[in-house]
mmCIF file as gemmi writes it, N, C-alpha and C atoms, coordinates in Angstrom:
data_model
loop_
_atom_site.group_PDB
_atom_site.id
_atom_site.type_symbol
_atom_site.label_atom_id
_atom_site.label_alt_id
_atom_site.label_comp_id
_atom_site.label_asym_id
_atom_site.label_entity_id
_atom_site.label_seq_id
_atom_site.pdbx_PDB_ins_code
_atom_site.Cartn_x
_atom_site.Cartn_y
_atom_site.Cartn_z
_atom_site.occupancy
_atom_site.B_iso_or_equiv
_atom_site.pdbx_formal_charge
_atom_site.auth_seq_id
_atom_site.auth_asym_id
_atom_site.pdbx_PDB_model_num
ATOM 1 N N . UNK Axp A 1 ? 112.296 49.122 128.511 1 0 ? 1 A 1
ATOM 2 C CA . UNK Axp A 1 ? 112.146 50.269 129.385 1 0 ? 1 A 1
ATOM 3 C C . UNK Axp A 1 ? 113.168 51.322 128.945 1 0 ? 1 A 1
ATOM 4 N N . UNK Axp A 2 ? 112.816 52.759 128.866 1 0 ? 2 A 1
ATOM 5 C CA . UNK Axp A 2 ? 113.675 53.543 128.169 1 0 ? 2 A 1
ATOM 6 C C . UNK Axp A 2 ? 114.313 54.117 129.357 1 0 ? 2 A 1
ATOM 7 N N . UNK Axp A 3 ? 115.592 54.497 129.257 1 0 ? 3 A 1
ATOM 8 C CA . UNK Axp A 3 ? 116.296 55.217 130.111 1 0 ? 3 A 1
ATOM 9 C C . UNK Axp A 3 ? 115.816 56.434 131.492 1 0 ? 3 A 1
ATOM 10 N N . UNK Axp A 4 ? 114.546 57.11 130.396 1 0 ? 4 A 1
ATOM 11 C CA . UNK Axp A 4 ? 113.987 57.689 131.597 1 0 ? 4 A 1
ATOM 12 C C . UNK Axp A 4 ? 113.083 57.024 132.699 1 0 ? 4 A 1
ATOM 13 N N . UNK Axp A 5 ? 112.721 56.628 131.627 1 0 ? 5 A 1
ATOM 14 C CA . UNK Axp A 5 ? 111.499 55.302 133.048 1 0 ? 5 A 1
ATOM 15 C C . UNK Axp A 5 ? 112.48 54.917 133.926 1 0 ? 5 A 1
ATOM 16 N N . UNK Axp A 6 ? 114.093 54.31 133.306 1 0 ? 6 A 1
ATOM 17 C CA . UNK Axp A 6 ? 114.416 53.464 134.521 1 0 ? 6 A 1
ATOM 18 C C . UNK Axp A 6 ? 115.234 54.402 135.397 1 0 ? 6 A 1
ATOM 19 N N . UNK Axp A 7 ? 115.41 55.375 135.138 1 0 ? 7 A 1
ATOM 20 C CA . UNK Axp A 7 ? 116.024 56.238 136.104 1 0 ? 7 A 1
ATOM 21 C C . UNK Axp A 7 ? 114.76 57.33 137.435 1 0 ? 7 A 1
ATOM 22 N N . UNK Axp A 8 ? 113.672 56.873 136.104 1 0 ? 8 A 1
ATOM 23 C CA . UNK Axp A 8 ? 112.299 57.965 137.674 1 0 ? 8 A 1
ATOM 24 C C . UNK Axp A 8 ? 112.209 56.858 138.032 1 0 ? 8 A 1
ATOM 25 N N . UNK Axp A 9 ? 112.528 55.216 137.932 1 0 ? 9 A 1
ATOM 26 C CA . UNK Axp A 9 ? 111.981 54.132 138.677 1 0 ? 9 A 1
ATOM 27 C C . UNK Axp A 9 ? 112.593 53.879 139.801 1 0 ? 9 A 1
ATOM 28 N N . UNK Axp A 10 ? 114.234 54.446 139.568 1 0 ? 10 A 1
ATOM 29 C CA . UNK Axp A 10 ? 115.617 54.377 140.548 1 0 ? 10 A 1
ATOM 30 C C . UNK Axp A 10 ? 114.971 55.143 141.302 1 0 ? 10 A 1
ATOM 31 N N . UNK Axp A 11 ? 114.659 56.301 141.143 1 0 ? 11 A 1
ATOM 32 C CA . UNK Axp A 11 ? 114.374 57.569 142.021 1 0 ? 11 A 1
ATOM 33 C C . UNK Axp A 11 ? 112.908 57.311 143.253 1 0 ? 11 A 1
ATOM 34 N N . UNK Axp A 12 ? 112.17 56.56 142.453 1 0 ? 12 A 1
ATOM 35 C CA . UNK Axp A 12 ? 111.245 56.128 143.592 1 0 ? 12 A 1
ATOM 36 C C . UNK Axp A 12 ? 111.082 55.339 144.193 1 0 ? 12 A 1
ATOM 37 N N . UNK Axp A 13 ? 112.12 54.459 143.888 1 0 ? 13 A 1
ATOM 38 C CA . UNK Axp A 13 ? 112.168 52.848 145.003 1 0 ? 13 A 1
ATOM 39 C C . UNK Axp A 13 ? 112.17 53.181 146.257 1 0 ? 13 A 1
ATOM 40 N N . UNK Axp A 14 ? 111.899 53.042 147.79 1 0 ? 14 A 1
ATOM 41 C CA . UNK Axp A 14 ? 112.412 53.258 148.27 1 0 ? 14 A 1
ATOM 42 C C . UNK Axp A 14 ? 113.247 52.683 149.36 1 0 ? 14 A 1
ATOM 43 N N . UNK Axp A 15 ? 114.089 51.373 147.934 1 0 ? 15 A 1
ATOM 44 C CA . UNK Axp A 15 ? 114.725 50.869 148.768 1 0 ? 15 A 1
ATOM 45 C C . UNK Axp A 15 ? 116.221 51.331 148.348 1 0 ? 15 A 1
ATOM 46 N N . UNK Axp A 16 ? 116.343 52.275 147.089 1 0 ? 16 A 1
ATOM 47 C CA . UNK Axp A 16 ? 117.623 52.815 146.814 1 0 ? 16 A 1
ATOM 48 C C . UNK Axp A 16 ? 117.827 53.825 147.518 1 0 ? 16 A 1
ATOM 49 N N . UNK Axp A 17 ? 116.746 54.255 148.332 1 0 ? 17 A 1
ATOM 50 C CA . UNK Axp A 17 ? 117.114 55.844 148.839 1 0 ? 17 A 1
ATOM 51 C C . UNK Axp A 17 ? 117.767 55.733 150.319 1 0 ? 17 A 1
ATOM 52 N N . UNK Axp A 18 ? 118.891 56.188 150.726 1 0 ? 18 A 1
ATOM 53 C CA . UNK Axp A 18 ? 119.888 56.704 151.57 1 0 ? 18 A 1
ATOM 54 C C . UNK Axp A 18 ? 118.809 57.176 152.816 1 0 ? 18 A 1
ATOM 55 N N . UNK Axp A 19 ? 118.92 56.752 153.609 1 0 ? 19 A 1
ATOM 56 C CA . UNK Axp A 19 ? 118.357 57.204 155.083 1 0 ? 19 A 1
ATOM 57 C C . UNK Axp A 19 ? 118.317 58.31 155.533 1 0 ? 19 A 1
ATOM 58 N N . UNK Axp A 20 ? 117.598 58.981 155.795 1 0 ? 20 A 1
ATOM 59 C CA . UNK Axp A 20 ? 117.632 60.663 156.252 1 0 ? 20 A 1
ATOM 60 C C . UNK Axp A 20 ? 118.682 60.423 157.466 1 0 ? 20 A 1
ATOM 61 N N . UNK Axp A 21 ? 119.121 61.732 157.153 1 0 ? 21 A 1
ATOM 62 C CA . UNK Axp A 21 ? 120.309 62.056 158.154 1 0 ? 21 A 1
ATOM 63 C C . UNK Axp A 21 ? 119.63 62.481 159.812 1 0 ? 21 A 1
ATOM 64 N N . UNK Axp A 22 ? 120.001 61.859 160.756 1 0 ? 22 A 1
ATOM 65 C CA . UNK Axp A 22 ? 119.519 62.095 162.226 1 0 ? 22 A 1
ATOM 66 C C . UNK Axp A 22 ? 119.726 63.732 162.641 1 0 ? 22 A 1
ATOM 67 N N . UNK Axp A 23 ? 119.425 64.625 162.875 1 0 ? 23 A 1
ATOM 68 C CA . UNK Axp A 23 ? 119.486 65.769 163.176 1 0 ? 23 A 1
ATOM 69 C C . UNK Axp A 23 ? 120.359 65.368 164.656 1 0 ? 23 A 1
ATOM 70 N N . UNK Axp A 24 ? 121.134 66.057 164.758 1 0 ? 24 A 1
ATOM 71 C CA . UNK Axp A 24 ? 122.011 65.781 166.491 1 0 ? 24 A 1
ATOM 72 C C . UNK Axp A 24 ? 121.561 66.351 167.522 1 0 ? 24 A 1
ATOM 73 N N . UNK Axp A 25 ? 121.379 66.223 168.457 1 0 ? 25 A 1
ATOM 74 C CA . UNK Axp A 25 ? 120.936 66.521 169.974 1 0 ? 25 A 1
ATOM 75 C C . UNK Axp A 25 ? 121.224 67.801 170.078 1 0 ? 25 A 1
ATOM 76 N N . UNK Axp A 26 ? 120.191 68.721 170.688 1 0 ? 26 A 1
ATOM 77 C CA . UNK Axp A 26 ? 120.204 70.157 170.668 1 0 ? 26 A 1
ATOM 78 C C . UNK Axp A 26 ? 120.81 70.337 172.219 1 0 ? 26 A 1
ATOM 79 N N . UNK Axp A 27 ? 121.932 71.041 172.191 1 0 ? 27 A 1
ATOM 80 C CA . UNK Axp A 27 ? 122.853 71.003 173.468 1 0 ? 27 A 1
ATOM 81 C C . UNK Axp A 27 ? 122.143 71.716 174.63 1 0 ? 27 A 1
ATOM 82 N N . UNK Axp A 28 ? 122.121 70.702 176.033 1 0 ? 28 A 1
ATOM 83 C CA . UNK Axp A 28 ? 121.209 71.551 177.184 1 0 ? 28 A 1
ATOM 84 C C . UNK Axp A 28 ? 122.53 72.419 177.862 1 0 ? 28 A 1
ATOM 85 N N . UNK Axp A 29 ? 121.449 73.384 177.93 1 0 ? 29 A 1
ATOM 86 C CA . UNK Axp A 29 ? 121.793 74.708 179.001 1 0 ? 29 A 1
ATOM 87 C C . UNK Axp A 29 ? 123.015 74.119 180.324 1 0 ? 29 A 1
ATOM 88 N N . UNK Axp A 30 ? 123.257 75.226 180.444 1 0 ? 30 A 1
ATOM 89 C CA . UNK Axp A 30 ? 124.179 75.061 181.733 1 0 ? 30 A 1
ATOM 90 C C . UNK Axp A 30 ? 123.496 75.517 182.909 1 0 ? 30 A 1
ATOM 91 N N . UNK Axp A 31 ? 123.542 75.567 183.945 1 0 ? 31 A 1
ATOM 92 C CA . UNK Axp A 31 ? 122.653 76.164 185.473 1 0 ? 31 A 1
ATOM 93 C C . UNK Axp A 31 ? 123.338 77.964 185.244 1 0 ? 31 A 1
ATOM 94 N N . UNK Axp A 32 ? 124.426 78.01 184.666 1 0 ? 32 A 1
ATOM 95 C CA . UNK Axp A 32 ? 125.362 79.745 184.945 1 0 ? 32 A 1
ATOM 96 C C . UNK Axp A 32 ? 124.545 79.912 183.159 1 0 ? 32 A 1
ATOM 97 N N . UNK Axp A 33 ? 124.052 79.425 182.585 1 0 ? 33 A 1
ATOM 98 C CA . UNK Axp A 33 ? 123.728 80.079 181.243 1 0 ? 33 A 1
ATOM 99 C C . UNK Axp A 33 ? 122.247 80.161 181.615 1 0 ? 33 A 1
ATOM 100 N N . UNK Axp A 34 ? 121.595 79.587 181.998 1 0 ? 34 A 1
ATOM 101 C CA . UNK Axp A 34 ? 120.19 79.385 182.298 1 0 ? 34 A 1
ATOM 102 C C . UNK Axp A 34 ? 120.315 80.672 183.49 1 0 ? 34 A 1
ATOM 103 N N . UNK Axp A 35 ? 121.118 80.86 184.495 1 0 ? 35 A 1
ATOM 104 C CA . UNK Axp A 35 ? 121.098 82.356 185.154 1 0 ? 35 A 1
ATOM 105 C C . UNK Axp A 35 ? 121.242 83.6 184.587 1 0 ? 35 A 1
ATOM 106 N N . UNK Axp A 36 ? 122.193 83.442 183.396 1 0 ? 36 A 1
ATOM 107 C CA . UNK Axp A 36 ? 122.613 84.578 182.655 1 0 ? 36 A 1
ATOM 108 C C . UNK Axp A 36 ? 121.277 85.025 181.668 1 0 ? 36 A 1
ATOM 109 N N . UNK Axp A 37 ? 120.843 83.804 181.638 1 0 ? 37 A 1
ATOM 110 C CA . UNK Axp A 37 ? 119.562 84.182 180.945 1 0 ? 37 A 1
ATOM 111 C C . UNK Axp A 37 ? 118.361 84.718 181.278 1 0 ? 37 A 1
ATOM 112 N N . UNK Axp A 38 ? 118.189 84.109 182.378 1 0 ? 38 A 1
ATOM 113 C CA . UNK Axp A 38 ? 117.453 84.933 183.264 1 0 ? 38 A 1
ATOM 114 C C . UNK Axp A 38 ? 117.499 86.192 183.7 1 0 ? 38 A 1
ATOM 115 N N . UNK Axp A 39 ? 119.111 86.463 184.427 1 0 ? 39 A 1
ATOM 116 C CA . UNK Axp A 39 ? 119.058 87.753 185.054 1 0 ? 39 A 1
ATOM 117 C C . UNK Axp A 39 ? 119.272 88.561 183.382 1 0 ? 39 A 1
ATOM 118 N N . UNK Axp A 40 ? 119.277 88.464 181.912 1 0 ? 40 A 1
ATOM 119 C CA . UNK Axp A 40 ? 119.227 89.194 181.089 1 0 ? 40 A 1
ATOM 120 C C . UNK Axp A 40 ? 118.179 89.581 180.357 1 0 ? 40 A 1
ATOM 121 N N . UNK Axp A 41 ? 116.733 88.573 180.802 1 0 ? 41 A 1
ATOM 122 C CA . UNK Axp A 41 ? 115.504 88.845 180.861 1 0 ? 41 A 1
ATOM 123 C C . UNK Axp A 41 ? 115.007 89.792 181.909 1 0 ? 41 A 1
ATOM 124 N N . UNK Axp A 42 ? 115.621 89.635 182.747 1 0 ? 42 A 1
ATOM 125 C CA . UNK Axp A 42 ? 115.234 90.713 184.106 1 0 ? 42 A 1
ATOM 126 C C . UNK Axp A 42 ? 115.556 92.163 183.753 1 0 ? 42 A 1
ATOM 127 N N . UNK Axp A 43 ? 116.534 92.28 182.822 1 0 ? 43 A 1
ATOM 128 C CA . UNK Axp A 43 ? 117.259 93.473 182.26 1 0 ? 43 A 1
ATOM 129 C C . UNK Axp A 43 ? 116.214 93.722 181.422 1 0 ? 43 A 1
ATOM 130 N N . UNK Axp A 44 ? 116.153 93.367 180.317 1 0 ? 44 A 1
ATOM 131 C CA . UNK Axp A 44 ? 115.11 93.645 179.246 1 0 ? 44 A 1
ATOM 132 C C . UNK Axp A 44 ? 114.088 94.169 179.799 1 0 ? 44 A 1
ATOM 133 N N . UNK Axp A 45 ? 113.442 93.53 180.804 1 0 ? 45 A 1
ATOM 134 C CA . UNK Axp A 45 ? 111.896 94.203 181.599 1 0 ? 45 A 1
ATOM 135 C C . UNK Axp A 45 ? 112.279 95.751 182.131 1 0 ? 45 A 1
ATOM 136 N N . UNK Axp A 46 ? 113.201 95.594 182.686 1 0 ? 46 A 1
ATOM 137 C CA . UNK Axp A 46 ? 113.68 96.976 183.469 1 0 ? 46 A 1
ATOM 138 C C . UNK Axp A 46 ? 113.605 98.051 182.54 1 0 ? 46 A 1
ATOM 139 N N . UNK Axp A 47 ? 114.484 97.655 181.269 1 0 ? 47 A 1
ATOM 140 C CA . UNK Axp A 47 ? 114.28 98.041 180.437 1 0 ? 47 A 1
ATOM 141 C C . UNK Axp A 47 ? 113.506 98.562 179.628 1 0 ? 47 A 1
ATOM 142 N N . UNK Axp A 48 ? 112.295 98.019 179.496 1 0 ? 48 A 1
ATOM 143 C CA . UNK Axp A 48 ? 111.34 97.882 178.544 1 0 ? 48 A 1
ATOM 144 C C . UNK Axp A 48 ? 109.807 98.738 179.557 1 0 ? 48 A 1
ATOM 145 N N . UNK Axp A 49 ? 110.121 98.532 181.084 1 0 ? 49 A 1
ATOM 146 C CA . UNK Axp A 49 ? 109.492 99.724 181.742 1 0 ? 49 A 1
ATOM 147 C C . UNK Axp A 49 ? 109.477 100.689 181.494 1 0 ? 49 A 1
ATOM 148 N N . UNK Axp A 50 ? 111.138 101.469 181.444 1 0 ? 50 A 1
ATOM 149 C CA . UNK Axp A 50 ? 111.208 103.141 181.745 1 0 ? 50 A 1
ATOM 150 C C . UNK Axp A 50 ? 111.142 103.643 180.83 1 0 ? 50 A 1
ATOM 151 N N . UNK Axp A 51 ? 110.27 105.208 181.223 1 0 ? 51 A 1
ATOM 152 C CA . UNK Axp A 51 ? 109.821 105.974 179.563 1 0 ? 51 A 1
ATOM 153 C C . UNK Axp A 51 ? 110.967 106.128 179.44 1 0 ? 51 A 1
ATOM 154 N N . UNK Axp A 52 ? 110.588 106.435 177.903 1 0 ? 52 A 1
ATOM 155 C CA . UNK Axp A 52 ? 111.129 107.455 177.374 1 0 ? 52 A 1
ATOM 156 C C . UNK Axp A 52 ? 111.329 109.165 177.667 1 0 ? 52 A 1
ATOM 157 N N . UNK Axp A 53 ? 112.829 109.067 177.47 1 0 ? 53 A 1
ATOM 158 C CA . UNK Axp A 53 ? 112.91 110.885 177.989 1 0 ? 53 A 1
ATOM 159 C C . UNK Axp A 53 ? 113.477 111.443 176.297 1 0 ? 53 A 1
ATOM 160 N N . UNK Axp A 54 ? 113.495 113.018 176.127 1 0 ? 54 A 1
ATOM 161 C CA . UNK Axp A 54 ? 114.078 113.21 175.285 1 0 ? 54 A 1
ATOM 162 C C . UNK Axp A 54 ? 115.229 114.741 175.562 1 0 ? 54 A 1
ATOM 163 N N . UNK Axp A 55 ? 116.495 114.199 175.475 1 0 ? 55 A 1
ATOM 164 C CA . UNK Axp A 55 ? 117.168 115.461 175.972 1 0 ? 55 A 1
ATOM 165 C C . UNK Axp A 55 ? 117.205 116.728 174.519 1 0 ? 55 A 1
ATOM 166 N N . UNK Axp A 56 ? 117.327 118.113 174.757 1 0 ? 56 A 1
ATOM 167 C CA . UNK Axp A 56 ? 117.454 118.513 173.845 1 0 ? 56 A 1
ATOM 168 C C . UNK Axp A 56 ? 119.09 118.609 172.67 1 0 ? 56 A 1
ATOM 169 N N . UNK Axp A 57 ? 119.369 118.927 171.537 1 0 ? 57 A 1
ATOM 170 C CA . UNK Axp A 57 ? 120.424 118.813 171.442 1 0 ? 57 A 1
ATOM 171 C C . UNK Axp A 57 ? 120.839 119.882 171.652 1 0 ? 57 A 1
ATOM 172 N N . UNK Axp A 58 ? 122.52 119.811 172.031 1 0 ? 58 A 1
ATOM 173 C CA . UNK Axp A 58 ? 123.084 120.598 172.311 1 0 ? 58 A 1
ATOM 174 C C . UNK Axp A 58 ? 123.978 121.912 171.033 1 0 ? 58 A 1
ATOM 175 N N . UNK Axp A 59 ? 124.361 120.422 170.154 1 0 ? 59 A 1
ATOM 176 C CA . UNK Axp A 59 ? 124.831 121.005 168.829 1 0 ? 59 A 1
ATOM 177 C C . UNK Axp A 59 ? 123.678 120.813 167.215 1 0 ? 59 A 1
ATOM 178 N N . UNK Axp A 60 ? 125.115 121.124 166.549 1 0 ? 60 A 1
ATOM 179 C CA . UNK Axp A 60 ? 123.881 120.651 165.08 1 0 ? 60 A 1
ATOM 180 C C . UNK Axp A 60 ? 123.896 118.976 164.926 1 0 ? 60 A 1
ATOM 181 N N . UNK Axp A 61 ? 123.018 118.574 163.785 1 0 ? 61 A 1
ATOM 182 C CA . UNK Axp A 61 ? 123.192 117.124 163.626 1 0 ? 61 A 1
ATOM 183 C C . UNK Axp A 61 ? 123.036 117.525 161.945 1 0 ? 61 A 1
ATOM 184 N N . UNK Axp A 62 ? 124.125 116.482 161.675 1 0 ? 62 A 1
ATOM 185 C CA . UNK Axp A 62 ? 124.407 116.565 160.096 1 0 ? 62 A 1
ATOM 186 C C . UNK Axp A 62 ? 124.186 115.021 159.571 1 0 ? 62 A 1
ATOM 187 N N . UNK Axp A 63 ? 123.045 115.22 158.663 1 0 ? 63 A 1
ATOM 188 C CA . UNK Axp A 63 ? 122.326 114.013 158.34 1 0 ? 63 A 1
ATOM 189 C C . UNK Axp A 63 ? 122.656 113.984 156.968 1 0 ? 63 A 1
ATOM 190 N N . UNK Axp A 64 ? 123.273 112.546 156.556 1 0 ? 64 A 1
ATOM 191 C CA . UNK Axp A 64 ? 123.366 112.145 155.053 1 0 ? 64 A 1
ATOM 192 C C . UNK Axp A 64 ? 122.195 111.051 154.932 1 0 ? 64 A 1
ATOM 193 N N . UNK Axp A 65 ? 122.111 111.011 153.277 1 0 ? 65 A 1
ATOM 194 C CA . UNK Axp A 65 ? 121.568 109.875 153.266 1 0 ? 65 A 1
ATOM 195 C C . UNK Axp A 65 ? 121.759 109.317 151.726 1 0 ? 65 A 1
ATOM 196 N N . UNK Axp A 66 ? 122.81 108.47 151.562 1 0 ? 66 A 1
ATOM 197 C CA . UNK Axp A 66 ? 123.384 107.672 150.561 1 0 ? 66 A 1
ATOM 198 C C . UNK Axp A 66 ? 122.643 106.652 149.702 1 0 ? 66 A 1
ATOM 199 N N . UNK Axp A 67 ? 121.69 106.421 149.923 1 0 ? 67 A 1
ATOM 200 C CA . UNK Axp A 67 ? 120.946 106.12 148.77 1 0 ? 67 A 1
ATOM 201 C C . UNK Axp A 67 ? 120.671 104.447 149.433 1 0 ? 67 A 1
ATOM 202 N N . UNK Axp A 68 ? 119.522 104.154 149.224 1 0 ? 68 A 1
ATOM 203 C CA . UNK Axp A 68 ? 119.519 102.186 149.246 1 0 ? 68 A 1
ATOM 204 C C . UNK Axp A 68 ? 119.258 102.467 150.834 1 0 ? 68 A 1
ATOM 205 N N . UNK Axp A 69 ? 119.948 102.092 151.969 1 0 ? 69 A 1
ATOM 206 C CA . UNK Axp A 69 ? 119.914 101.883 153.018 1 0 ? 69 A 1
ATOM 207 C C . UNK Axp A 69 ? 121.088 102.987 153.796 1 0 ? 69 A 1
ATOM 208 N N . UNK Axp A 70 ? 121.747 103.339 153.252 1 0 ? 70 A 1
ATOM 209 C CA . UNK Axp A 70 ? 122.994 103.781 153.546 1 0 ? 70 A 1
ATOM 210 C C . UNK Axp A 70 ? 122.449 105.346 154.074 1 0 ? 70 A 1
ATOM 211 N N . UNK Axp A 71 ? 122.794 105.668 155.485 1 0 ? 71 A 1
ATOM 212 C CA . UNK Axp A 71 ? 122.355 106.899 156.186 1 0 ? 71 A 1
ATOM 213 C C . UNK Axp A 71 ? 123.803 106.964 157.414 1 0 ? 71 A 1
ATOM 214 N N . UNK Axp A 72 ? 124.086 108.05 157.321 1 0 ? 72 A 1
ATOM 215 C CA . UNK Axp A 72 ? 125.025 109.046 157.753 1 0 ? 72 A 1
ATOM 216 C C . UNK Axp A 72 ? 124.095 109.792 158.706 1 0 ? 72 A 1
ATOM 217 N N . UNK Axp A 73 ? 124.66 109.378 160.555 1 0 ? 73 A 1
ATOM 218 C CA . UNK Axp A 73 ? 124.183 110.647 161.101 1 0 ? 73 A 1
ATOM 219 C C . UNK Axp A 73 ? 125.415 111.393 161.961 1 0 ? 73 A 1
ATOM 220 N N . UNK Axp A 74 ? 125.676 112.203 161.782 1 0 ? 74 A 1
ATOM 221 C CA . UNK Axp A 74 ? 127.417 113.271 162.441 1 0 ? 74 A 1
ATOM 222 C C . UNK Axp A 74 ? 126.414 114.393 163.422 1 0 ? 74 A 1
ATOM 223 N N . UNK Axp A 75 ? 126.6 114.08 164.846 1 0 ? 75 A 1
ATOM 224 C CA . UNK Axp A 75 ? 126.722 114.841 165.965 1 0 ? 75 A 1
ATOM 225 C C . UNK Axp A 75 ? 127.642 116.142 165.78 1 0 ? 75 A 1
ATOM 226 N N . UNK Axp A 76 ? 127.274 117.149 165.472 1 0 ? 76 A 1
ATOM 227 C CA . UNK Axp A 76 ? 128.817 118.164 165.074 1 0 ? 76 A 1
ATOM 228 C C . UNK Axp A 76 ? 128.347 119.001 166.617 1 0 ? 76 A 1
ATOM 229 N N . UNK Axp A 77 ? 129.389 119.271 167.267 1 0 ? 77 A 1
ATOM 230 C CA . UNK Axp A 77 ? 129.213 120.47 168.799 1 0 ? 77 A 1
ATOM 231 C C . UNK Axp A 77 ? 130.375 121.888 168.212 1 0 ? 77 A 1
């Protein structure tokens, strides 16, 4: 048996192979996190109701834009 055979033979036994690792218990909520969560869903809705307004501006707005992702916006009054 040549070296590679016996090493893809190691590789598929599967009595050499190491036991999958148990993933650990996904931590339960608290009763004050499970509220916070809630009343921050309650926010979001409130939220997610009211139009939109648009005020006008007051000053100039000085807009860069740096190339890739990179954007500059300066409120100047």
């Amino acid at each position: 048996m040549s070296d590679l055979e016996e090493f893809t033979s190691q590789l598929n036994s599967e009595t050499d192979q190491p036991a999958a690792p148990q993933q650990p218990a996904q931590p339960q909520m608290t009763p004050q996190q499970m509220a916070m969560m809630q009343k921050a869903k309650e926010m979001q809705a409130k939220l997610l109701a009211m139009p939109l307004t648009h005020d006008d501006l007051k000053g100039k707005v000085d807009l860069k834009y740096y190339g890739h992702s990179g954007v500059k916006v300066h409120f100047v009054d």
